[in-house]
gemmi code that builds the backbone of each chain (N, CA, C; Angstrom):
import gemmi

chains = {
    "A": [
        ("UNK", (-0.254, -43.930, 5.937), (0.397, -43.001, 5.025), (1.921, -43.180, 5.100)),
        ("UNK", (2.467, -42.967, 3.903), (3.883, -43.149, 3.842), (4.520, -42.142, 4.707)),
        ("UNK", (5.557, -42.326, 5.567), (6.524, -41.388, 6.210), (7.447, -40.707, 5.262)),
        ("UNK", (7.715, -39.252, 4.676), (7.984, -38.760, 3.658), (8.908, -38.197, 4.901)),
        ("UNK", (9.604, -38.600, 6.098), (10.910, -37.777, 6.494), (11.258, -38.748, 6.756)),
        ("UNK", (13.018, -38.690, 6.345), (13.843, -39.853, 6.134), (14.868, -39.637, 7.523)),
        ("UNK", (15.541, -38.329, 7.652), (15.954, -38.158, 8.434), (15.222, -37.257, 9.362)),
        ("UNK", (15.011, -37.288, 10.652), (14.169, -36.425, 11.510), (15.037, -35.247, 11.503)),
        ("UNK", (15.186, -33.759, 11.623), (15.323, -32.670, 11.654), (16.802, -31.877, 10.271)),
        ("UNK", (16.889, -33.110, 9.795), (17.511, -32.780, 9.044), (17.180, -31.382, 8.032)),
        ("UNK", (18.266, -30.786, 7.765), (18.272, -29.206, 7.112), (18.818, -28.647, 6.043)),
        ("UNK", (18.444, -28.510, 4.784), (19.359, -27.956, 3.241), (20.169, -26.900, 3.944)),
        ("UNK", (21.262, -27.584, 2.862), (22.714, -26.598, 3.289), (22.240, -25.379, 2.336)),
        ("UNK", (20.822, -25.356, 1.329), (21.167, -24.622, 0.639), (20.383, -23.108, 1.352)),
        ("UNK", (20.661, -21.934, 1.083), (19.728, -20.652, 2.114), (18.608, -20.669, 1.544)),
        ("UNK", (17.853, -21.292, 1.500), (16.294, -21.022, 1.020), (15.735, -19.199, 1.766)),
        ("UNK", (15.143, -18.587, 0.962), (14.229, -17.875, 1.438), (13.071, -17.368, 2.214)),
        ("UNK", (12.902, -17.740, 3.697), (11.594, -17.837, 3.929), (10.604, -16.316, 3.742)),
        ("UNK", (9.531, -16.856, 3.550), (8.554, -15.831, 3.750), (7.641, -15.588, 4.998)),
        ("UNK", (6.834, -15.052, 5.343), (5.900, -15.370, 6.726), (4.809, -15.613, 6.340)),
        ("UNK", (4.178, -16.232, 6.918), (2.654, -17.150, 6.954), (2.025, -16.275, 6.360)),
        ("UNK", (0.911, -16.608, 5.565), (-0.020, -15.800, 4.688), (-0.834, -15.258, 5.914)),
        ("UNK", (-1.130, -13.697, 5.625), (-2.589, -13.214, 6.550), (-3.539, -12.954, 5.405)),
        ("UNK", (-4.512, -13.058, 5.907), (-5.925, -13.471, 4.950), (-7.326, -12.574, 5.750)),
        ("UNK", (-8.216, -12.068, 5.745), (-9.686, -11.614, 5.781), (-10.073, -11.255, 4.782)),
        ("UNK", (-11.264, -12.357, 4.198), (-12.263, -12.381, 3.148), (-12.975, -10.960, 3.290)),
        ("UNK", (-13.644, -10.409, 1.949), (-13.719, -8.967, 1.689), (-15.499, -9.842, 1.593)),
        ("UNK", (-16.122, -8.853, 2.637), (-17.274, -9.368, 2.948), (-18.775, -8.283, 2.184)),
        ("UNK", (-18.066, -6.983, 2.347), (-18.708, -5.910, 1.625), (-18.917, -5.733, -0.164)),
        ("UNK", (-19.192, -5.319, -0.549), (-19.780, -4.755, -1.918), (-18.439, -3.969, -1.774)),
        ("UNK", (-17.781, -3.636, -3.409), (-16.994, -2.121, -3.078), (-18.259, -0.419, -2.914)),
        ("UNK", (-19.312, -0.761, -3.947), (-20.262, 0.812, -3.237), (-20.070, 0.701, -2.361)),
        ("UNK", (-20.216, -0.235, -1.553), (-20.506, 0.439, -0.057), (-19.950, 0.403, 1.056)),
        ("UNK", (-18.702, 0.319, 0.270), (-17.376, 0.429, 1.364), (-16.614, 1.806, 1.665)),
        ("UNK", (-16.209, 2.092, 2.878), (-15.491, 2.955, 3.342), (-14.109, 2.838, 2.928)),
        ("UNK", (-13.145, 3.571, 2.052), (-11.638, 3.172, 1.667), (-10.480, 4.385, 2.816)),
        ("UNK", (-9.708, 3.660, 3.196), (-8.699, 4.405, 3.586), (-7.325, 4.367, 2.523)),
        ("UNK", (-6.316, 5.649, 2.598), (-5.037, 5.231, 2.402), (-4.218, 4.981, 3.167)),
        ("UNK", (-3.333, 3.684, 3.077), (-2.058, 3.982, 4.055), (-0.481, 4.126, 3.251)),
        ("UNK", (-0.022, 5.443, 3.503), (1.739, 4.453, 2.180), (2.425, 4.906, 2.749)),
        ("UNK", (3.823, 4.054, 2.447), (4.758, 3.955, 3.214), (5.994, 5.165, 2.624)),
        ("UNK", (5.199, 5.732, 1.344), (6.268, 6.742, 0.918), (6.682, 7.869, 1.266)),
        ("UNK", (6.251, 7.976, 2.829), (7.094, 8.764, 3.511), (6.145, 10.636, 3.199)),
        ("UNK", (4.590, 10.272, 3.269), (3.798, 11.104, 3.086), (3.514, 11.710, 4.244)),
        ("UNK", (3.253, 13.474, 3.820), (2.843, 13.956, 5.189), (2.666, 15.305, 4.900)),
        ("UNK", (1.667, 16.263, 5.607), (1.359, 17.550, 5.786), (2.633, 18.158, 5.741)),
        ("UNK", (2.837, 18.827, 4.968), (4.096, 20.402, 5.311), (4.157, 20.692, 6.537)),
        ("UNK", (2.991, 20.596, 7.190), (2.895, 21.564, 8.546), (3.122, 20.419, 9.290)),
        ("UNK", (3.744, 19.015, 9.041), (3.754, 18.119, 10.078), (5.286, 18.076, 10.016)),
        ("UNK", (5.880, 17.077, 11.104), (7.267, 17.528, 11.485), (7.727, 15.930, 10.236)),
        ("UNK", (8.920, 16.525, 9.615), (9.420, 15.982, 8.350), (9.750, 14.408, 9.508)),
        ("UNK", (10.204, 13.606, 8.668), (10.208, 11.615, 9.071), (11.975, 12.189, 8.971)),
        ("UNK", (12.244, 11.092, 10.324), (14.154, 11.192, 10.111), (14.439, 10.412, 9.199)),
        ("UNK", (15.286, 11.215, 8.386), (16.073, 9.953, 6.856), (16.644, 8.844, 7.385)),
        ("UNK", (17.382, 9.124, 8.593), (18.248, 8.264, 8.962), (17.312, 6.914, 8.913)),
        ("UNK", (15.736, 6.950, 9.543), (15.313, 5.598, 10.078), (14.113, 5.983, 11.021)),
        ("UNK", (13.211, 6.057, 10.686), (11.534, 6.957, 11.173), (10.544, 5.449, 10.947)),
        ("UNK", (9.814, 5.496, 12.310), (8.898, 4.178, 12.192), (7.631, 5.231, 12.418)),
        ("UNK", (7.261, 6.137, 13.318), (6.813, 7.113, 13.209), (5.449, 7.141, 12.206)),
        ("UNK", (4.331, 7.731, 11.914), (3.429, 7.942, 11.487), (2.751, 9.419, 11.587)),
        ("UNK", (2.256, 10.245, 10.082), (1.373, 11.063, 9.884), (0.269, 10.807, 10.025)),
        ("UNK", (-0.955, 11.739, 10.087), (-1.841, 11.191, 9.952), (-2.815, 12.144, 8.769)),
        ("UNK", (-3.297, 12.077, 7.904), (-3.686, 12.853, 6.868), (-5.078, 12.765, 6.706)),
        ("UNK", (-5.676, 13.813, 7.492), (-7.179, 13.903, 6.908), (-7.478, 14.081, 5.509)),
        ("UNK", (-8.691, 13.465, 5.630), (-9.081, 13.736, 4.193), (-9.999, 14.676, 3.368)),
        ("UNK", (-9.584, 15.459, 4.072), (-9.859, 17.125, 3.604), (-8.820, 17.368, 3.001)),
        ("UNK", (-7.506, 17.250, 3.288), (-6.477, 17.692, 2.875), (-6.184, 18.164, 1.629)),
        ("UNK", (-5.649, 19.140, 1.185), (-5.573, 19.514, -0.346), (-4.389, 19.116, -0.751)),
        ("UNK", (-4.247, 18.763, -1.726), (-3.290, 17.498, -2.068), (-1.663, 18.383, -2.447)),
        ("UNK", (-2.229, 19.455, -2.354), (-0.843, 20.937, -2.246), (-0.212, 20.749, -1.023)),
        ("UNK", (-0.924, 20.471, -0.088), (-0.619, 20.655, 0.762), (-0.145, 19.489, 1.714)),
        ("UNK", (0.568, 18.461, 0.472), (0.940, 17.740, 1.129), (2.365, 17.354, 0.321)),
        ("UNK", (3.226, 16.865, 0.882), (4.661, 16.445, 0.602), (5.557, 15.111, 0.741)),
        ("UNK", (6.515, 15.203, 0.559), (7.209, 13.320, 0.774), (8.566, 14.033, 1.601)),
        ("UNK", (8.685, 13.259, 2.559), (10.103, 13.032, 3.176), (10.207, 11.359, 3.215)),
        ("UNK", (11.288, 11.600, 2.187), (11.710, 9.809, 2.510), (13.208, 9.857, 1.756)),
        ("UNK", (13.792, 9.160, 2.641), (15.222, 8.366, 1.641), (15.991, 7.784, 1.160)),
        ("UNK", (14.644, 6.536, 0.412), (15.104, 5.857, 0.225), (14.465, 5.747, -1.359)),
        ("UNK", (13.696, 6.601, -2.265), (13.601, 6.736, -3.462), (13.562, 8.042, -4.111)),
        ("UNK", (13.587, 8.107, -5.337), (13.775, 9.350, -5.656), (12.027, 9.707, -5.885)),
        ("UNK", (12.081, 10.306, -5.497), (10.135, 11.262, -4.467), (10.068, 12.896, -5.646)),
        ("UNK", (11.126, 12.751, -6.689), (10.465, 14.373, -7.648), (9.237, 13.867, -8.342)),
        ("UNK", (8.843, 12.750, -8.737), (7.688, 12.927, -9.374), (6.370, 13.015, -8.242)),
        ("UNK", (6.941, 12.150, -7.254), (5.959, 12.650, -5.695), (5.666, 13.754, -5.144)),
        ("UNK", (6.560, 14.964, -5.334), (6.632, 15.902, -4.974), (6.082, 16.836, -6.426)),
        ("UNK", (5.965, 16.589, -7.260), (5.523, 17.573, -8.346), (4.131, 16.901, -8.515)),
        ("UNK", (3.527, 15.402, -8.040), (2.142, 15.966, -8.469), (1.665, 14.237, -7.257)),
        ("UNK", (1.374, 14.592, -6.009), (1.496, 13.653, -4.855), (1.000, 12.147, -4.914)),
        ("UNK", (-0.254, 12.563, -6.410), (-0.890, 11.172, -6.581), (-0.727, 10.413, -7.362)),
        ("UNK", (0.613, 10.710, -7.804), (1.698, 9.406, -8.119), (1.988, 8.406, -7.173)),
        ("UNK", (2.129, 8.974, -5.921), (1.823, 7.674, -4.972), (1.164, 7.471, -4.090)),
        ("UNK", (0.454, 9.120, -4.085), (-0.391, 8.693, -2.714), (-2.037, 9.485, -3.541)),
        ("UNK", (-2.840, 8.653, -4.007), (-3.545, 8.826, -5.093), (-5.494, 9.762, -4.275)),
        ("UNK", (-4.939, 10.757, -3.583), (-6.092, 11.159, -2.419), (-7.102, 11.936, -3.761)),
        ("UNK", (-6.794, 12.855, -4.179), (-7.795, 12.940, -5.272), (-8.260, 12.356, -6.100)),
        ("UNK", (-7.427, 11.128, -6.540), (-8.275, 10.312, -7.418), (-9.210, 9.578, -6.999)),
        ("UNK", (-9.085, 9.064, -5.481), (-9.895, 8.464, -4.192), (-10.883, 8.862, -3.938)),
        ("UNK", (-11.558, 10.666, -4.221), (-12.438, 11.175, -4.037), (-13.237, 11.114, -5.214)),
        ("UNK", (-12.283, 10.977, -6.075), (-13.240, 11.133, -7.728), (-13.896, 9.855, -7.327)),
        ("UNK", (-13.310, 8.653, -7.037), (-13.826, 7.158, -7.137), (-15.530, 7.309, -5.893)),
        ("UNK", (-15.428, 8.284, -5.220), (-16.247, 8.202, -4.598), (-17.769, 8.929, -5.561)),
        ("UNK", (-16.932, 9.956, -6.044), (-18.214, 10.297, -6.936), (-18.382, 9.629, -8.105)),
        ("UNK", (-17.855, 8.786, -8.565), (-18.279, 7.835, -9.766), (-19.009, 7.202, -9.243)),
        ("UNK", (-19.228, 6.957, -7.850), (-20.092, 5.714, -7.283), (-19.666, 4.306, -6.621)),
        ("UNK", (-18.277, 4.606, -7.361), (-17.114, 2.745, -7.506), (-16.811, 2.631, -5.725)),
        ("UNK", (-16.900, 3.610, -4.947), (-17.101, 3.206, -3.668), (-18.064, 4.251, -2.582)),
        ("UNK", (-18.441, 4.026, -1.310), (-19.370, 4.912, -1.223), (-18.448, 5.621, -0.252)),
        ("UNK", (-17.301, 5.753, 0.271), (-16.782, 6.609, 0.887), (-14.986, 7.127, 1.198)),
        ("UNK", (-14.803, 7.995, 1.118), (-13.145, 7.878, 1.419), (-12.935, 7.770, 3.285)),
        ("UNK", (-12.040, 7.535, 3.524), (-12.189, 7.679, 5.254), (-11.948, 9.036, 5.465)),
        ("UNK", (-12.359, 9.345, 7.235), (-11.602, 10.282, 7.256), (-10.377, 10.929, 7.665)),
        ("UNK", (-9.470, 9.332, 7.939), (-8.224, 9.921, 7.965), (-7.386, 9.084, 7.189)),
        ("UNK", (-6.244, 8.994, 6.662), (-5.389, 8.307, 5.924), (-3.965, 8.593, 6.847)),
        ("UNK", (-2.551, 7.800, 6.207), (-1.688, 7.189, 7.160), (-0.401, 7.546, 5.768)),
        ("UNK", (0.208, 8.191, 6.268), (1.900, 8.109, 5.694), (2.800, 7.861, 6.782)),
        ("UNK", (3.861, 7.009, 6.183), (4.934, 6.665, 7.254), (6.287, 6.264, 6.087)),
        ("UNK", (7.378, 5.917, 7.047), (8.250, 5.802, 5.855), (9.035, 4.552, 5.952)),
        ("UNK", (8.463, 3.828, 4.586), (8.532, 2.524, 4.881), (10.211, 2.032, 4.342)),
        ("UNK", (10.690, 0.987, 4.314), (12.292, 0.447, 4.012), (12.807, 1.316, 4.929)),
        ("UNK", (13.349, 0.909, 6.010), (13.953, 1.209, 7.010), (13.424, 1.528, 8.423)),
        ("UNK", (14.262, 2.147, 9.811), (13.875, 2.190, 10.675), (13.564, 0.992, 11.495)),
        ("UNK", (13.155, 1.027, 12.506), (12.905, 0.021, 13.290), (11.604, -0.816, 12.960)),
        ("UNK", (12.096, -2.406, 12.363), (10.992, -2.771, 11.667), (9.976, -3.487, 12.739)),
        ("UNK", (10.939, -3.934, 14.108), (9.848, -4.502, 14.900), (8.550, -3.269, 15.811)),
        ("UNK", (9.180, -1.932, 15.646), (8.557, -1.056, 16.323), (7.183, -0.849, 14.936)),
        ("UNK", (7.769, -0.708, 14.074), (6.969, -0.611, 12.771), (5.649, -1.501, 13.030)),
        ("UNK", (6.226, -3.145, 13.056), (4.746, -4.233, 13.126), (4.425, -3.629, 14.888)),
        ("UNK", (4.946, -3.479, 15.727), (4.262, -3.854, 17.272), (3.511, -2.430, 17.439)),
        ("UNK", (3.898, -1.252, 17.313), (3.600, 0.060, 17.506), (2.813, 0.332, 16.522)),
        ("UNK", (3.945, 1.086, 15.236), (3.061, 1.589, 14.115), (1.724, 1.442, 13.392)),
        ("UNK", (2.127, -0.507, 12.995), (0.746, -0.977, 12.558), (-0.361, -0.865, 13.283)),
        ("UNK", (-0.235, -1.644, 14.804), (-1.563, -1.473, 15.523), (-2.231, 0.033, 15.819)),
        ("UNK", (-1.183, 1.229, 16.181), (-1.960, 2.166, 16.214), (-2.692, 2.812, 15.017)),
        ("UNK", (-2.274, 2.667, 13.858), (-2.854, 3.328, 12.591), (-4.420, 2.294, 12.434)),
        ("UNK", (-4.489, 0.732, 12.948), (-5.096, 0.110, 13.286), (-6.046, 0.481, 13.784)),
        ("UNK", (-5.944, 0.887, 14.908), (-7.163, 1.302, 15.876), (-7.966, 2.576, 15.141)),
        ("UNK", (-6.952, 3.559, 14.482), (-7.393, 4.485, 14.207), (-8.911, 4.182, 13.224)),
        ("UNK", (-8.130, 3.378, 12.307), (-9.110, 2.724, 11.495), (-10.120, 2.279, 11.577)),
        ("UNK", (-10.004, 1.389, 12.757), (-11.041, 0.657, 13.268), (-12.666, 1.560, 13.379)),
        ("UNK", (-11.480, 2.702, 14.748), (-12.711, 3.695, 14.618), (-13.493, 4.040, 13.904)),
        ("UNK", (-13.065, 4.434, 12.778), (-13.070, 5.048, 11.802), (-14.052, 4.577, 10.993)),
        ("UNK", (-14.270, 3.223, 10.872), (-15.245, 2.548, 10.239), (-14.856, 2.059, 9.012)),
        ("UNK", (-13.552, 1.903, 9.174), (-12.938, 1.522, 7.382), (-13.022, 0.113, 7.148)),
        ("UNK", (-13.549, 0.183, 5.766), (-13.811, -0.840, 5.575), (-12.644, -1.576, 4.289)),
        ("UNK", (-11.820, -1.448, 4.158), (-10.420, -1.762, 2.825), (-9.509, -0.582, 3.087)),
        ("UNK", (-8.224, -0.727, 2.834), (-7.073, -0.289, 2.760), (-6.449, -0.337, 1.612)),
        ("UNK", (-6.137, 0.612, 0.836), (-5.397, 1.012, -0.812), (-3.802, 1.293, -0.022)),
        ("UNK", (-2.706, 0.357, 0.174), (-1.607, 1.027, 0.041), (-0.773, 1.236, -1.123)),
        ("UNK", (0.114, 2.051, -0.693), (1.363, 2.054, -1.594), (2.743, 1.856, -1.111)),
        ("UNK", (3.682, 1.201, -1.755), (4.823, 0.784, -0.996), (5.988, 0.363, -2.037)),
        ("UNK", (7.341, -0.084, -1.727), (8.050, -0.441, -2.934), (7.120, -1.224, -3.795)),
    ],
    "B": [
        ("UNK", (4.497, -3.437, 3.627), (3.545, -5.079, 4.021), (3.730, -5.165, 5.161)),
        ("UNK", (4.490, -4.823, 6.385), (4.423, -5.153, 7.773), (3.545, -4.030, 7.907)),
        ("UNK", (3.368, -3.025, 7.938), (2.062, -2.504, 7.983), (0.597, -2.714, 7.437)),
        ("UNK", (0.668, -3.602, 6.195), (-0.413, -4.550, 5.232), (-0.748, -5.814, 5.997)),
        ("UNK", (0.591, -6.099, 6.333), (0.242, -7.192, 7.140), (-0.231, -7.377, 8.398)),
        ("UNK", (-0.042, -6.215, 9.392), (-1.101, -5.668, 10.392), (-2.529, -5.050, 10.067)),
        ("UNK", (-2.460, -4.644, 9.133), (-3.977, -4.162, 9.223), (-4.936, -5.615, 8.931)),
        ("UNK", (-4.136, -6.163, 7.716), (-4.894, -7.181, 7.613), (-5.403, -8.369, 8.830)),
        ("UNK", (-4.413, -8.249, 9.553), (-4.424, -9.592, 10.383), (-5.696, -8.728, 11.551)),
        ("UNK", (-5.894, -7.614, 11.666), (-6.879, -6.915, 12.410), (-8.034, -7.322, 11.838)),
        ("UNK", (-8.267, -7.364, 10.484), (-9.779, -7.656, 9.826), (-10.191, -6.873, 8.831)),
        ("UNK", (-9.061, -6.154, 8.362), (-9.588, -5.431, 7.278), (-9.312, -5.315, 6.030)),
        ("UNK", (-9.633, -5.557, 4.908), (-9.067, -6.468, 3.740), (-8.014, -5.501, 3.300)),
        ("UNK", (-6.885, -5.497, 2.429), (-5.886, -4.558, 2.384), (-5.862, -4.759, 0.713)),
        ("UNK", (-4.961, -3.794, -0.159), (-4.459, -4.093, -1.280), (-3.358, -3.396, -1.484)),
        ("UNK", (-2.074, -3.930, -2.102), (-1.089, -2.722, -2.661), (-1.032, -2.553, -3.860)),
        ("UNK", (-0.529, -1.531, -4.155), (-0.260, -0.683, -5.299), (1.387, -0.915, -5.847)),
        ("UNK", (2.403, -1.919, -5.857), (3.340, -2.164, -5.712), (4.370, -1.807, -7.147)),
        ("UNK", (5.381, -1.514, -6.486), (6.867, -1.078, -8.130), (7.728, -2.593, -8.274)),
        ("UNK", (7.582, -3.032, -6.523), (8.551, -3.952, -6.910), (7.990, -5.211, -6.047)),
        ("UNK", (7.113, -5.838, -7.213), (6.255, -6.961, -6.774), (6.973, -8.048, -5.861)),
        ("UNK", (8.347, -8.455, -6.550), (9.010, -9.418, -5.971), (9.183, -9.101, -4.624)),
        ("UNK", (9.394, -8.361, -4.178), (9.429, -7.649, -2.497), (7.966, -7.733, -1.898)),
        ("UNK", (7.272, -7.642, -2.187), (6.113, -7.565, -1.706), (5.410, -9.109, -1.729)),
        ("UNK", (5.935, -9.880, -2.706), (5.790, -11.069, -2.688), (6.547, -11.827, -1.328)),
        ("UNK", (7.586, -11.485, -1.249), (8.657, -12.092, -0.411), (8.041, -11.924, 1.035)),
        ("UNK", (7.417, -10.615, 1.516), (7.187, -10.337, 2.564), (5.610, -10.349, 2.963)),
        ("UNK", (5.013, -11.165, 2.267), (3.905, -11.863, 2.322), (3.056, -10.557, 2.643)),
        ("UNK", (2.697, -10.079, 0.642), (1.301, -9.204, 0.533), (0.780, -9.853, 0.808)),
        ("UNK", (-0.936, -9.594, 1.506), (-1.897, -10.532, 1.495), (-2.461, -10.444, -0.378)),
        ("UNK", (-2.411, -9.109, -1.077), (-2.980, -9.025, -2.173), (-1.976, -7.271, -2.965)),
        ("UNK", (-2.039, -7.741, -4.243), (-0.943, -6.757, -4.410), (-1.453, -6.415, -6.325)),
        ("UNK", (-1.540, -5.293, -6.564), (-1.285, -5.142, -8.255), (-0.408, -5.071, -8.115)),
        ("UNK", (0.466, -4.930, -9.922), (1.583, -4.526, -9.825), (1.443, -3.894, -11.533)),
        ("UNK", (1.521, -1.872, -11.435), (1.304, -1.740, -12.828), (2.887, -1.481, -13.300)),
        ("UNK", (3.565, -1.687, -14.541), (4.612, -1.263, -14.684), (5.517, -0.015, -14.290)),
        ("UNK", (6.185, -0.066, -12.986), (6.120, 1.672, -12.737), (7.297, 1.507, -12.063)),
        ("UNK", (8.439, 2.771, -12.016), (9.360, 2.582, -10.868), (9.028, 2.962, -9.792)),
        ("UNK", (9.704, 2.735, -8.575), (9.174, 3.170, -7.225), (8.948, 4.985, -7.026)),
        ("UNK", (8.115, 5.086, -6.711), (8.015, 6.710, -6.434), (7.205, 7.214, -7.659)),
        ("UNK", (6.210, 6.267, -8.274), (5.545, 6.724, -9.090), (4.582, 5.086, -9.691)),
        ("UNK", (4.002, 5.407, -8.172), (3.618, 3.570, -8.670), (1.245, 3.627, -9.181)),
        ("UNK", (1.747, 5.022, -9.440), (0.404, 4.950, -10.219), (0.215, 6.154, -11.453)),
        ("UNK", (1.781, 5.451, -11.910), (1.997, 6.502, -13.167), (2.423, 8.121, -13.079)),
        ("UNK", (2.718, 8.643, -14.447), (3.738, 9.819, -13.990), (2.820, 10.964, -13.890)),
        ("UNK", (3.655, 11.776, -13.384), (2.659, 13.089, -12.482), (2.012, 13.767, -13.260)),
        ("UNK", (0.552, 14.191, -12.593), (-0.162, 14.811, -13.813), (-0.893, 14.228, -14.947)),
        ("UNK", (-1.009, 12.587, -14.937), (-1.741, 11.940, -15.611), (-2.624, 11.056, -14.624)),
        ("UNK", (-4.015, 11.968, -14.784), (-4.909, 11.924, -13.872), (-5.351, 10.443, -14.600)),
        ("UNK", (-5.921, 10.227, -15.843), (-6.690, 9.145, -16.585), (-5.816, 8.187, -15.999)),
        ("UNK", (-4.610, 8.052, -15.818), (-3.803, 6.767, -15.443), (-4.204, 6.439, -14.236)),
        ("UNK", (-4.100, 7.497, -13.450), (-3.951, 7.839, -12.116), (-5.551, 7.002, -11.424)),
        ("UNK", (-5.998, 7.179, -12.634), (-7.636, 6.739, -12.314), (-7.970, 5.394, -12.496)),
        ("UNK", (-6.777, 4.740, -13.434), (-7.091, 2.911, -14.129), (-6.533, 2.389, -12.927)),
        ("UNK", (-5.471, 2.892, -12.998), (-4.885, 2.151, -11.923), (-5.780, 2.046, -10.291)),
        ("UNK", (-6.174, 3.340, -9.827), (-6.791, 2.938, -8.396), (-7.868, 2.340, -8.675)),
        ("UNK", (-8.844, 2.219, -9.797), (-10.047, 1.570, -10.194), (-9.842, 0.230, -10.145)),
        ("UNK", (-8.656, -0.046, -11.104), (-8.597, -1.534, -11.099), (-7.975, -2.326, -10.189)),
        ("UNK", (-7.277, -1.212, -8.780), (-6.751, -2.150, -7.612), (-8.426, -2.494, -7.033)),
        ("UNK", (-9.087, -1.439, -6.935), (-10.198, -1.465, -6.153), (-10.909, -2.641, -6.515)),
        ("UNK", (-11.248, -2.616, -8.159), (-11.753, -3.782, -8.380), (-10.929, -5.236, -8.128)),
        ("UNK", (-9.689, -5.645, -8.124), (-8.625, -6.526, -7.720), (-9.034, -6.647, -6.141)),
        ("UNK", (-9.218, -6.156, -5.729), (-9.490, -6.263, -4.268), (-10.857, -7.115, -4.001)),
        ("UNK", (-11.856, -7.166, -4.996), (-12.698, -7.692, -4.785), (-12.897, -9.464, -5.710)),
        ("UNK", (-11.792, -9.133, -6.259), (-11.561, -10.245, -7.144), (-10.049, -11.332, -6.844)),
        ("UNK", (-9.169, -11.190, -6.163), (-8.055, -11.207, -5.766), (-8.574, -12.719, -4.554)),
        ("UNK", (-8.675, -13.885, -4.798), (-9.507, -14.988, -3.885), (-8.536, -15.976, -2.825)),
        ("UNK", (-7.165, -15.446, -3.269), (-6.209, -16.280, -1.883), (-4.875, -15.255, -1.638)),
        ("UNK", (-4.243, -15.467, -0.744), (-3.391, -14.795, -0.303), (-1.898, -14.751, -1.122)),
        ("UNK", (-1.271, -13.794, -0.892), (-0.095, -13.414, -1.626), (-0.116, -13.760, -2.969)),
        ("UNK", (-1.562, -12.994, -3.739), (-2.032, -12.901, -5.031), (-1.166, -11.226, -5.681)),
        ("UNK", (-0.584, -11.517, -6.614), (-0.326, -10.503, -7.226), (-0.432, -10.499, -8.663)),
        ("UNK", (-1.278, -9.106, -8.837), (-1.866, -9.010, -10.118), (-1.593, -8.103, -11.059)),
        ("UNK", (-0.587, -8.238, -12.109), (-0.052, -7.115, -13.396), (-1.181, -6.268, -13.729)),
        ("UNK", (-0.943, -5.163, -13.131), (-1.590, -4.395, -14.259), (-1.064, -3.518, -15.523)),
        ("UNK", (-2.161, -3.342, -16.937), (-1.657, -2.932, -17.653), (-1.737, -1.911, -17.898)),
        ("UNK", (-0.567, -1.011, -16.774), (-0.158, 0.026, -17.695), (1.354, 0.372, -16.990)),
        ("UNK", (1.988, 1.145, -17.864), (3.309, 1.580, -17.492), (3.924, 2.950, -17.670)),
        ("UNK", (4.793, 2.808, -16.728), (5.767, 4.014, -16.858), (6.735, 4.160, -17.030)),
        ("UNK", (7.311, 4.307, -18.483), (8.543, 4.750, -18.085), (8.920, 5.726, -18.521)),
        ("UNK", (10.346, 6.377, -18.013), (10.603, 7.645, -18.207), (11.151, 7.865, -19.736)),
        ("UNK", (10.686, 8.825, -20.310), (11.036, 9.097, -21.669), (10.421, 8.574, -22.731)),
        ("UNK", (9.345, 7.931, -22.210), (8.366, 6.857, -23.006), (6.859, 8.076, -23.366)),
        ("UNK", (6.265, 7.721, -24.422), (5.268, 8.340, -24.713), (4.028, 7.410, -23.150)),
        ("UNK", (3.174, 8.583, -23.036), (2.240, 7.921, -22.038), (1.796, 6.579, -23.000)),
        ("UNK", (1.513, 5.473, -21.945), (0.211, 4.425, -22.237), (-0.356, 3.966, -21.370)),
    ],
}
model = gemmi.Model(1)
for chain_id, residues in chains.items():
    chain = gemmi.Chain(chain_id)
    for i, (resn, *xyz) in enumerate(residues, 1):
        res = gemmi.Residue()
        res.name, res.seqid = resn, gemmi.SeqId(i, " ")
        for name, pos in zip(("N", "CA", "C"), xyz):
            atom = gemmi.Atom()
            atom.name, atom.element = name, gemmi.Element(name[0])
            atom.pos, atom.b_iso = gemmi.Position(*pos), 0.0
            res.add_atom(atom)
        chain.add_residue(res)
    model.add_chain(chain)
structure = gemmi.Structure()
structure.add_model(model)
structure.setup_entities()
């Protein structure tokens, strides 16, 4: 095969963009008969839970899914959250999630879901902490797909 | 997506609901719609349940249709402000 490097480690002056390696797991289930969780990063959470710091919150709610969708709110600041706050499943879509369960289109909602507040804060605590514990939760949980929302 | 991108890499298939695809592209969704919407209203404006309903239907179904990584898929519908619903 032809050697297609001319110079060994040579580097464009120009800033290319990198991205990170694709992550991938093939969807092995049916959607009936999958378990759905939510997770979003729009800074969702119980009233009765302690509000996310504006400054920079890696931090996580955790939102059963009983929850009445009144009774839930946005602290975040980094978008404007009035249409979030006047009707929640603009971004965090928990009643429409339940309807999907009684149409049949899946056979279950989980029973807990995940707000946190995403663009900002500590992003390595975010992947090493945040993700894996909302992770496990899941795991438990028996979920089978994840619906987020995010910029 | 660093939270998309942890769950996924655990084993569990993920999808977003995204305003601003190009970001989500950049930071390697594994799988992403994208319906016309600004951020903070990324499944249409408040109180429009029927929207509210295409949209999570057709991520759900995208999720099962969506066959390689950092796939992102338009969906059609939008929001904008001052616009009659569609």
């Amino acid at each position: 095969m032809t050697e297609m490097t001319i110079v060994k480690g040579l580097q464009s002056e120009i800033n290319v963009p990198l991205s990170p390696e694709p992550v991938w797991v093939q969807v092995e289930k049916d959607l009936q008969d999958m378990t759905v969780a939510m997770v979003t990063a729009a800074g969702v959470h119980r009233k009765q839970d302690k509000k996310f710091n504006l400054a920079g919150d890696h931090t996580f709610r955790e939102i059963p899914n009983d929850t009445p969708t009144s009774e839930l709110m946005v602290t975040h600041g980094g978008y404007d959250n009035a249409d979030a706050n006047k009707d929640i499943n603009c971004m965090f879509p928990l009643d429409r999630l339940q309807e999907m369960v009684e149409e049949g289109l899946i056979n279950a909602a989980a029973n807990t879901h995940f707000g946190f507040m995403g663009g900002g804060g500590d992003q390595v605590k975010l992947k090493e902490e945040t993700g894996p514990a909302i992770v496990e939760i899941l795991k438990n949980d028996g979920v089978d797909a994840v619906v987020l929302t995010a910029g | 997506m660093i939270v998309q991108r942890a769950i996924e890499s655990a084993g569990i298939p993920t999808i977003l609901i995204a305003a601003l695809p190009p970001i989500a592209r950049h930071y390697g969704t594994p799988r992403a719609v994208a319906p016309l919407v600004p951020m903070g209203a990324n499944l249409g404006e408040p109180n429009n349940y029927e929207k509210q309903r295409n949209v999570l239907r057709d991520t759900l179904r995208q999720l099962m249709v969506i066959d390689s990584p950092v796939s992102i898929v338009a969906l059609p519908y939008r929001y904008i402000e001052g616009e009659e619903a569609s």
